[in-house]
PABATOR-811487 format. One line per 3 residues: for each residue y, x, z of C-alpha. Coordinates in nm, 3 decimals. Each point is the difference from the previous one (the first is absolute). Layout:
residues N
Y,X,Z ~ ...
//
This chain:
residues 171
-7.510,15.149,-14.014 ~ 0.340,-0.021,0.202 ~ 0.175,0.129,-0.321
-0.129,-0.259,-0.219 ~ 0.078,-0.279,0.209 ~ 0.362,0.157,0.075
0.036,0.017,-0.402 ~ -0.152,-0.310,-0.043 ~ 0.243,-0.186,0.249
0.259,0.168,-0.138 ~ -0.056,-0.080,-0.397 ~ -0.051,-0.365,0.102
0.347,0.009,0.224 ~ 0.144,0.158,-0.307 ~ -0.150,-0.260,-0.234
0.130,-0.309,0.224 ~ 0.352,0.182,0.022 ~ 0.028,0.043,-0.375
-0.108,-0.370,-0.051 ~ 0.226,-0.186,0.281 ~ 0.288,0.252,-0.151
-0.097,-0.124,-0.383 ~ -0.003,-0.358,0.173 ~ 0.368,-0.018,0.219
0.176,0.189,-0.288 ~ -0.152,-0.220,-0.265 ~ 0.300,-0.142,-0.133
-0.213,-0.133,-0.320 ~ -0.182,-0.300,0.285 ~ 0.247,-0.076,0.203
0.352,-0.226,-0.116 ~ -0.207,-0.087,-0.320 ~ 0.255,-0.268,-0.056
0.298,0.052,0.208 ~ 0.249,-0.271,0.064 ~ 0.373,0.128,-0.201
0.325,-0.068,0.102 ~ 0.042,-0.277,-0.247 ~ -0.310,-0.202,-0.142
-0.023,0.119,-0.353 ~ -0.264,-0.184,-0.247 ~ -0.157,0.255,-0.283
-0.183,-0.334,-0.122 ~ 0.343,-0.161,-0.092 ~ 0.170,0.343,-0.124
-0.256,0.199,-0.192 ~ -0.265,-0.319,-0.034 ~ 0.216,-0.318,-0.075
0.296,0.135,-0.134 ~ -0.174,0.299,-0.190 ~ 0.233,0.256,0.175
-0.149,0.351,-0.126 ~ -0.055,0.237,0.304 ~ 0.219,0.266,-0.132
0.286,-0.243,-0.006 ~ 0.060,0.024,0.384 ~ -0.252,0.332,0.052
0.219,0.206,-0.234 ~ -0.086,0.343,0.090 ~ -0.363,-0.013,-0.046
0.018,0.100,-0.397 ~ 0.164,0.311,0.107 ~ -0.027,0.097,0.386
-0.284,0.085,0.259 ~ 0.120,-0.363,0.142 ~ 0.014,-0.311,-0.148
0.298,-0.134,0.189 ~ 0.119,-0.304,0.191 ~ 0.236,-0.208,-0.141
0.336,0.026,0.133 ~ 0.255,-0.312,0.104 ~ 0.215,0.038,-0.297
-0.321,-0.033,-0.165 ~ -0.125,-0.316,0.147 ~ 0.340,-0.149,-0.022
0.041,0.059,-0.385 ~ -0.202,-0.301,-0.013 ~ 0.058,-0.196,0.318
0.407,0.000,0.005 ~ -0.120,-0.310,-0.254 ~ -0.377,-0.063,0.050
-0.110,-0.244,0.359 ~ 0.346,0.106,0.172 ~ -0.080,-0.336,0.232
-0.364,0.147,0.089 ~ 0.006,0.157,0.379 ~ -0.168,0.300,-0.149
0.286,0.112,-0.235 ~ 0.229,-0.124,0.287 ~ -0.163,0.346,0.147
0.025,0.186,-0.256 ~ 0.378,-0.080,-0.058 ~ 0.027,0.107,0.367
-0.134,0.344,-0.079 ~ 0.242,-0.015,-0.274 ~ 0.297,-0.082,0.128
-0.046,0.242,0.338 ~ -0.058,0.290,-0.311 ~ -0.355,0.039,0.214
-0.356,0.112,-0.214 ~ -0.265,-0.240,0.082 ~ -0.264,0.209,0.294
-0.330,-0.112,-0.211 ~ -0.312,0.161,0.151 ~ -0.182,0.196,-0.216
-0.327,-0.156,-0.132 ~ -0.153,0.313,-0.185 ~ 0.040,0.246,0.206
-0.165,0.372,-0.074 ~ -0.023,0.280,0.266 ~ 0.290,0.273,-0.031
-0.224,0.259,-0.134 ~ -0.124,-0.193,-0.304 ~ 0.179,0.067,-0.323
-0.063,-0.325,-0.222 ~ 0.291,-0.100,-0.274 ~ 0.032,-0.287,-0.152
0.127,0.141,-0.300 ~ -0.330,0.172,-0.095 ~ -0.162,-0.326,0.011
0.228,-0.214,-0.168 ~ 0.039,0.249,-0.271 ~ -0.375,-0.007,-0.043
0.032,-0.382,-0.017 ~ -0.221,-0.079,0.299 ~ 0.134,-0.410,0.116
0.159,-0.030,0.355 ~ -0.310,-0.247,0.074 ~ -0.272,0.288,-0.061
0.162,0.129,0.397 ~ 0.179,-0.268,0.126 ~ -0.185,-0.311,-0.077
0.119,-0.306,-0.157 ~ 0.367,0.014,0.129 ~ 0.132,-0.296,-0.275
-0.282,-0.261,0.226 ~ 0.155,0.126,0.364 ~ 0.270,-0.191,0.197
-0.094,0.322,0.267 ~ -0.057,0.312,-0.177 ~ -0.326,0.108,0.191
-0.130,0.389,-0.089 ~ -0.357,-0.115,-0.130 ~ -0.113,0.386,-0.075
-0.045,0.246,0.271 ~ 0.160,0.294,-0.204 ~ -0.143,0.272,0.169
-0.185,0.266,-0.208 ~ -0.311,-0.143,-0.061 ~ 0.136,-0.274,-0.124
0.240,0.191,-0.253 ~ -0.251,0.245,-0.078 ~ -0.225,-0.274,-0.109
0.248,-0.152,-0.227 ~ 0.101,0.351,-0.143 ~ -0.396,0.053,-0.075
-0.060,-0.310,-0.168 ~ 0.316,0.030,-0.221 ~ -0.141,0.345,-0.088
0.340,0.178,0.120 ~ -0.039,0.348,0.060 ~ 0.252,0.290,-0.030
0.089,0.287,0.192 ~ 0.318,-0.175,0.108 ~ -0.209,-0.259,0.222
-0.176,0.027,0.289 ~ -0.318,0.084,-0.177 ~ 0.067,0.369,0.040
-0.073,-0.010,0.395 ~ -0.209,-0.315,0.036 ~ -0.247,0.045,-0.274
//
């Protein structure tokens, strides 16, 4: 009877350390909308003025990342567009020091996941299916959890299944 509560005890410590773990390393609950360097609207760059995603996310036809749009970028536009607006008076700061904008990562996966954009471009899947409706967000906010569960269920209702995905170990 001692050994079953001693394995009992310990199974339920084990279960509570697994869960608190999965909990303070969540990265998918916490910073769900972070605050960035420089307030930057999606709803006025991709929604208002149409600005397709790939524009400023170039790498994500052809890279594991999608990419954050670099000054030079930005400034393509704004050396002309709202030069008077306190915003682009920020961004010309960047600029001018020759410093890359710190923006905190919204989507962010653990290291040992392998996800590529690439694959799911190619395969035509829309940014929105993951990332929510970016175009209507002043604050990009991650509105999917992204963990496996989640993908999995996507990749099973889209009837994807290869021996190059994950279905060879998690099905």
């Amino acid at each position: 009877m001692r050994n079953l509560i001693v394995y009992a005890v310990c199974v339920i410590v084990a279960a509570i350390g697994f869960g608190a773990g999965y909990v303070i390393n969540d990265t998918y609950s916490s910073d769900r909308t972070p605050v960035q360097p420089i307030e930057f609207s999606h709803r006025i760059h991709a929604g208002v003025n149409q600005i397709p995603c790939q524009y400023c996310h170039i790498y994500a036809e052809r890279s594991r990342a999608a990419g954050v749009p670099n000054v030079q970028r930005c400034m393509g536009c704004h050396k002309i567009i709202k030069t008077d607006s306190p915003l682009i008076q920020q961004l010309t700061s960047y600029w001018e020091k020759k410093e890359p904008i710190p923006w905190v990562k919204v989507h962010n996966l653990p290291d040992y996941v392998w996800f590529t954009h690439k694959r799911h471009v190619k395969a035509g899947l829309e940014c929105k299916t993951c990332h929510g409706d970016i175009a209507g967000m002043d604050r990009v906010t991650r509105v999917s959890s992204l963990k496996m569960g989640w993908c999995l269920n996507c990749h099973v209702s889209k009837g994807v299944k290869n021996g190059k995905d994950c279905w060879t170990c998690h099905i």
